[in-house]
C-alpha positions in Angstrom: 97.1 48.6 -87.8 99.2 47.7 -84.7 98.0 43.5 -85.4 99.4 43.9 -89.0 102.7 45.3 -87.7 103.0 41.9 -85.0 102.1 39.8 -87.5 104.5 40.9 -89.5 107.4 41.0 -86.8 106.4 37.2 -85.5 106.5 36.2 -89.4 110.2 37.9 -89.4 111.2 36.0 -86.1 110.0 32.9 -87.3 112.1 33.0 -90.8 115.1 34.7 -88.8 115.1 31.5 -86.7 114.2 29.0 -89.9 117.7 30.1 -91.2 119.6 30.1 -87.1 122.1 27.9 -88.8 123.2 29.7 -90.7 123.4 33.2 -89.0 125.4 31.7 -86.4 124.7 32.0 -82.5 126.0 35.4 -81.8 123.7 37.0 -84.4 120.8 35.2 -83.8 121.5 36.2 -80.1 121.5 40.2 -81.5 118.7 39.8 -83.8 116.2 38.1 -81.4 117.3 40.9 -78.5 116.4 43.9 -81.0 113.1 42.0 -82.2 112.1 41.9 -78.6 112.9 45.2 -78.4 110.5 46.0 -81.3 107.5 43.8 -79.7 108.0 45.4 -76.6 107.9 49.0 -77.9 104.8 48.3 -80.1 103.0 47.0 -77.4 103.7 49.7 -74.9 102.4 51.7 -77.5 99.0 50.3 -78.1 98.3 51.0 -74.3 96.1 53.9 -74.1 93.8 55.6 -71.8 90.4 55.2 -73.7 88.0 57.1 -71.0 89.8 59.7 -69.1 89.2 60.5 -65.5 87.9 64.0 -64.5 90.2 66.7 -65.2 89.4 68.1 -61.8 88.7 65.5 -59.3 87.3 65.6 -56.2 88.3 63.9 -53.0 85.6 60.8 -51.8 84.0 61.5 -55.1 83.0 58.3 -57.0 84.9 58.8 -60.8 85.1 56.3 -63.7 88.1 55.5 -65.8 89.2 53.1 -68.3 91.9 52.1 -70.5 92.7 50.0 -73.5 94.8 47.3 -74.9 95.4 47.8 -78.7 97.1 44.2 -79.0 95.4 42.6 -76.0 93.0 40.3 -78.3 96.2 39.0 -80.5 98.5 39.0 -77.6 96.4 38.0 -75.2 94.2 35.3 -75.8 96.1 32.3 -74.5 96.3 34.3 -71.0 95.4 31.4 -68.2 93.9 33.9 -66.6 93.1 37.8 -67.0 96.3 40.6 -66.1 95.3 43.2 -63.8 95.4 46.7 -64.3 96.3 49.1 -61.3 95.4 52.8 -60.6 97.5 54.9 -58.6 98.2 58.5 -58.4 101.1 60.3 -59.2 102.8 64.2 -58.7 103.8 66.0 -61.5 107.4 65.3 -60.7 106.8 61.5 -60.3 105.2 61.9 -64.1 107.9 63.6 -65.4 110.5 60.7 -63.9 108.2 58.1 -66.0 108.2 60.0 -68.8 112.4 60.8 -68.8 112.9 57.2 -68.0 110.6 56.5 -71.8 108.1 54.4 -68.7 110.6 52.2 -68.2 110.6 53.0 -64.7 108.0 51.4 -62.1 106.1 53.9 -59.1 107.7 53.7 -56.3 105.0 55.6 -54.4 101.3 56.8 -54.9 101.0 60.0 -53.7 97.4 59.4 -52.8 94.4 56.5 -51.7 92.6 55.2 -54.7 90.1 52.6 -53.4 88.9 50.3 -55.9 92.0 50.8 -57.8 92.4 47.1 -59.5 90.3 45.9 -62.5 90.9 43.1 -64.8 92.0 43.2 -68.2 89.5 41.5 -70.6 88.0 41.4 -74.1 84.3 41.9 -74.7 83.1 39.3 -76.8 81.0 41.8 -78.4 83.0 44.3 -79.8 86.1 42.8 -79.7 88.1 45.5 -77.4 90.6 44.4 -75.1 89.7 46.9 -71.6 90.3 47.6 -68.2 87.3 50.0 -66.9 87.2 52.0 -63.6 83.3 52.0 -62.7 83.4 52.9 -59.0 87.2 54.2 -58.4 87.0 56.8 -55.3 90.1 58.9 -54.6 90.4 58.8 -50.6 93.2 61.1 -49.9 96.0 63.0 -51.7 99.4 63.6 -50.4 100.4 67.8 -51.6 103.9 68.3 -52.6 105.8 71.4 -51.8 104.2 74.1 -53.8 106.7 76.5 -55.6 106.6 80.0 -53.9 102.9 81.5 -54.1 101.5 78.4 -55.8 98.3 77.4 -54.3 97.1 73.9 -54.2 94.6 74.1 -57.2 97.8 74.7 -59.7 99.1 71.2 -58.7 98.7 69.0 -61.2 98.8 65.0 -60.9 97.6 62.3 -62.9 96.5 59.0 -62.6 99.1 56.3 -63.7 97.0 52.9 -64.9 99.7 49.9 -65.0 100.2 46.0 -65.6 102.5 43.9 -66.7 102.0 41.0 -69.3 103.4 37.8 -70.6 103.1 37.6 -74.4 101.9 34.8 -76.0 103.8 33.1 -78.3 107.4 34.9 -77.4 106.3 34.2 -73.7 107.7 38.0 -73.3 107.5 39.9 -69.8 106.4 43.7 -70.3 105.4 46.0 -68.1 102.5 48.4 -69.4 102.0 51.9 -68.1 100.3 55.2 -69.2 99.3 58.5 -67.6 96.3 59.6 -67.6 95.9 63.8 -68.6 96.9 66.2 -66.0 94.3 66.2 -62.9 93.8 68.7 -60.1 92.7 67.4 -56.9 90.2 69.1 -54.6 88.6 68.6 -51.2 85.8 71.1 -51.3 84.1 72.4 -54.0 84.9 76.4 -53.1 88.3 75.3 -55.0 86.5 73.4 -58.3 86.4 77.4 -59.9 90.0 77.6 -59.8 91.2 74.2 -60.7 89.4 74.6 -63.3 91.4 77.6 -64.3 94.3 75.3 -64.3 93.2 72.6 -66.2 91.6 74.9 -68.8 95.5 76.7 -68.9 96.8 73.8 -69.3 94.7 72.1 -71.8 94.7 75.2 -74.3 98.6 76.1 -73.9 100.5 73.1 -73.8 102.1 71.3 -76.8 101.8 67.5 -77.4 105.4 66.8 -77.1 106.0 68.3 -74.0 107.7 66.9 -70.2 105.0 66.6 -67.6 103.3 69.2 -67.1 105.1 71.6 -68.6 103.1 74.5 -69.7 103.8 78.6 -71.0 103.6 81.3 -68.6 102.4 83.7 -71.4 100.7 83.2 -74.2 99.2 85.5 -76.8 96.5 87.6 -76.2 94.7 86.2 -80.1 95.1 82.3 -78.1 93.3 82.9 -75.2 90.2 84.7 -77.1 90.3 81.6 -78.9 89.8 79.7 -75.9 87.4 82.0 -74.1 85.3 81.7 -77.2 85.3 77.9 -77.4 85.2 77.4 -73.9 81.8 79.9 -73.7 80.4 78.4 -77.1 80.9 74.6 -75.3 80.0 75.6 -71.8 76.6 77.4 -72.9 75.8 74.9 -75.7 75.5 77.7 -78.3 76.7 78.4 -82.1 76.8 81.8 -81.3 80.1 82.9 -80.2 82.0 86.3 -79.0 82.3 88.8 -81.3 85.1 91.6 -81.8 83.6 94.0 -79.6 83.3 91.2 -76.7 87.4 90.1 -77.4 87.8 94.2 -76.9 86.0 94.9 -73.4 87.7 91.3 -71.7 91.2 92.5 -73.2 90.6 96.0 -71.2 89.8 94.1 -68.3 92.3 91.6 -67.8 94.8 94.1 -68.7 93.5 96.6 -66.6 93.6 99.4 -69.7 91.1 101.6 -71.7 93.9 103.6 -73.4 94.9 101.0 -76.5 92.9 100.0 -79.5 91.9 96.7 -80.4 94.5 96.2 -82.9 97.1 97.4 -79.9 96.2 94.2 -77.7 96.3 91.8 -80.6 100.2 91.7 -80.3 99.8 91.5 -76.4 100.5 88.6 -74.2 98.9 87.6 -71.2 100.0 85.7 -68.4 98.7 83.2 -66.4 98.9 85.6 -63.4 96.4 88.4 -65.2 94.0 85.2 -65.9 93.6 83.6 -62.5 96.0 85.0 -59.8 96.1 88.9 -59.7 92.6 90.5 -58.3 90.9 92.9 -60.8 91.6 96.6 -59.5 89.2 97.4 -57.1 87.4 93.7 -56.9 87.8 90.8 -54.9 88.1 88.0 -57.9 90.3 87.6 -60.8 89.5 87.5 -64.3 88.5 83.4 -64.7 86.7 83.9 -61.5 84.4 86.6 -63.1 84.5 84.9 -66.8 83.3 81.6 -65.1 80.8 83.5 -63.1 79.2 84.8 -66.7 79.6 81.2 -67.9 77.4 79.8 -65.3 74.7 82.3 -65.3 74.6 81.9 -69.4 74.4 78.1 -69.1 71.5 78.0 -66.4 69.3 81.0 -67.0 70.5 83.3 -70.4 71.2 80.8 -73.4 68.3 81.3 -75.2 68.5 84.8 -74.6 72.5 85.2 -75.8 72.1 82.6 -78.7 69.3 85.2 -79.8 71.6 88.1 -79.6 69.5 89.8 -77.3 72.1 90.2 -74.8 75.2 92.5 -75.1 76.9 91.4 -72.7 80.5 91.9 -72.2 80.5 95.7 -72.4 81.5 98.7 -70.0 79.5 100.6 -67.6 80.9 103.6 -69.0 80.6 102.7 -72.7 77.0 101.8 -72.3 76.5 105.3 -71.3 77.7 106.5 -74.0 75.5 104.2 -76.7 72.0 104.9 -74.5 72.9 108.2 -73.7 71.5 109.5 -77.3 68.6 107.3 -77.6 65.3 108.0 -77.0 63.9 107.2 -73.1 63.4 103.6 -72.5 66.1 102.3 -74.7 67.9 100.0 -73.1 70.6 96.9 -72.8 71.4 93.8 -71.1 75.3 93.3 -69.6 77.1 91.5 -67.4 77.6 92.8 -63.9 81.3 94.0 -63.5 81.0 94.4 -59.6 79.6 91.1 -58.8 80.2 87.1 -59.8 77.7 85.7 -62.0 75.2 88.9 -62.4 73.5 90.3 -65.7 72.1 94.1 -65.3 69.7 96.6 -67.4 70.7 99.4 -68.4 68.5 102.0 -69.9 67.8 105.8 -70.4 65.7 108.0 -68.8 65.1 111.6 -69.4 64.7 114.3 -66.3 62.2 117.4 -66.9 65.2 119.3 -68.1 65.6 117.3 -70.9 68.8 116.0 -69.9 69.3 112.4 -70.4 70.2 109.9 -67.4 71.2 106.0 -67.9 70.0 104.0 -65.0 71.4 100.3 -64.1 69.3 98.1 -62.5 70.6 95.9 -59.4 71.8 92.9 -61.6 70.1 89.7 -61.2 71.6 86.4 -60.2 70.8 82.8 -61.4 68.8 82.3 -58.2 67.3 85.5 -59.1 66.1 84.3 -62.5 65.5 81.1 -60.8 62.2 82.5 -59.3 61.2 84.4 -62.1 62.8 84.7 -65.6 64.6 87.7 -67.3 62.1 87.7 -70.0 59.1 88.4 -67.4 61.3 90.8 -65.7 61.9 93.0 -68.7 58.3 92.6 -69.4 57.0 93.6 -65.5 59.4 96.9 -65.9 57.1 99.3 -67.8 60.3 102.0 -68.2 61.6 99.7 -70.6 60.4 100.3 -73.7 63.0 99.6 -77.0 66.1 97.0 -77.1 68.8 99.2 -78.2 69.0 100.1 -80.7 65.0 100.4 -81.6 63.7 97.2 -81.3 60.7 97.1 -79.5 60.7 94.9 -76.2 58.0 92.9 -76.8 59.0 92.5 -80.4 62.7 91.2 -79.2 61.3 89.3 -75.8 58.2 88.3 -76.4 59.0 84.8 -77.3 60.2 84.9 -73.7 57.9 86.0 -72.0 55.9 83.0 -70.1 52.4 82.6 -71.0 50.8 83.7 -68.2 51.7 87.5 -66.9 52.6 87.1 -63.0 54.0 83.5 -63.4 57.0 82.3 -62.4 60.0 82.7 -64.2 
């Protein structure tokens, strides 16, 4: 514990100076330097951010922060009167100065308007912690930096730098605390929130501990990211129920645009940041996240109970759809997600023409506002050409438990 390690350092200073005599001045001198040098590290240390801001942080948007003083309560107590911790914000270059510099460097600029941005130091007398909390910090403004060729503004990353300085009681030491917050992305409208969320979800996943502000890989492997898209759906959607093999196969053909290789062919893949959230899909007018995040929304608000059920496919092609139903008997059908449009799910199902032939039909897909006004479960139950969840389950065996209690109510 950090209050075992001072005590044990002020217990060494004190014996160091019970025998100053006979050490002689110029070694006292060096002892007492490197012991403040000790302190001082230790105690830099044990400043941490305890309640980080939003990842993805909107301009004139109330947030709440706080951070934490390991040693305040030991180090602190005799303070006449409580430090002050400040908020500013800082550029990804002015984060990666701090961190060269080991933070022994002070800001010389925010590169934005935090209002609200001082808040006092204290211990609670209830628990004991020593904190400085943010409850009604609002970022005004935000200066941009240059942006490296095509880099848009929701790949900048910033963070919030929280500092103070404090005189330690008893060495009556001067230190200067600072820590950075995790990257942030700052945006003005909330058209942009989809893609700094791209950023921050990049950035979170792929970038190692020890690393220079905000350093993060171009490429990663294609096994990492399913990885990611699977925890990222699983936490989003609040479900146990994860993707599955066949899901991991249909997103790899996607985001790299190919229906030629095998599933063990894209496990020794990498895929850029550019396939995830820069490059539009061929023939669309989103990228990858955009459409992954669309299906994460609609799953969240209208489809969970339906997906943690397994009653939803999902991620599967138009054409490989056609070629499950194809066989089956008429009114077999399946639930996807729309390729052509953001945030849509769609039935499939087969129908045979007089000539026996069979014919798989999809449905316009729904939206959430779609299942808003009346749920998927009394949808699949209104269409009477849908008779067995593929592969023969019957619907009102598989849905019934979805179906709303009274027929014609809303969904």
């Amino acid at each position: 514990r950090c209050e075992n390690l001072v005590e044990v350092h002020f217990q060494l200073q004190q014996q160091v100076m019970a025998a100053s005599t006979e050490l002689g001045p110029e070694l006292l001198s060096r002892l007492l330097e490197r012991f403040n040098e000790v302190l001082s590290s230790l105690v830099k240390s044990s400043f941490l951010v305890e309640k980080q801001p939003p990842q993805v942080l909107k301009t004139q948007t109330k947030f709440q922060a706080s951070v934490r003083f390991l040693l305040g309560p030991r180090l602190l107590k005799a303070a006449p009167k409580p430090y002050m911790v400040r908020a500013d914000m800082v550029t990804e270059k002015q984060a990666r100065e701090l961190e060269l510099s080991n933070y022994s460097n002070t800001l010389s600029e925010s590169t934005g308007e935090i209002v609200h941005n001082m808040v006092a130091l204290e211990t609670n007398p209830t628990s004991g912690n020593c904190c400085a909390n943010f409850k009604n910090v609002l970022l005004k403004k935000i200066k941009r930096c240059e942006r490296k060729g095509s880099e848009s503004v929701t790949e900048e990353k910033c963070a919030v730098l929280f500092s103070t300085n404090v005189t330690l009681t008893p060495s009556n030491v001067s230190i200067h605390l600072q820590v950075l917050s995790l990257p942030i992305v700052v945006i003005v409208h909330g058209n942009q929130d989809n893609n700094a969320k791209a950023t921050v979800l990049w950035d979170n996943a792929f970038s190692d501990i020890d690393r220079v502000p905000f350093v993060v890989a171009e490429r990663v492997p294609w096994d990492k990211m399913c990885d990611t898209l699977n925890l990222k759906f699983m936490a989003e959607v609040q479900t146990t129920k994860g993707l599955l093999k066949e899901h991991y196969f249909f997103l790899a053909q996607k985001i790299f645009n190919d229906h030629s290789a095998s599933p063990e062919d894209f496990q020794s893949r990498h895929v850029s940041w550019a396939q995830f959230n820069k490059e539009i899909l061929p023939g669309r007018g989103f990228t990858f996240w955009q459409w992954f995040d669309g299906v994460l929304d609609l799953t969240k608000r209208c489809l969970k109970s339906y997906w943690s059920d397994r009653l939803i496919m999902g991620f599967i092609s138009k054409q490989y759809v056609c070629k499950l139903l194809s066989m089956q008997p008429d009114g077999t059908f399946l639930l996807r997600f729309s390729d052509s449009e953001i945030g849509g799910v769609t039935i499939a199902y087969v129908m045979r023409g007089k000539d026996g032939s069979s014919q798989v039909e999809n449905i316009q897909p729904f939206s959430a506002k779609d299942l808003s006004i009346r749920s998927l479960g009394d949808r699949i139950r209104d269409l009477g050409q849908l008779r067995n969840l593929y592969p023969n389950i019957p619907k009102d065996q598989a849905f019934g438990s979805h179906y709303n209690s009274e027929w014609g109510g809303p969904g």
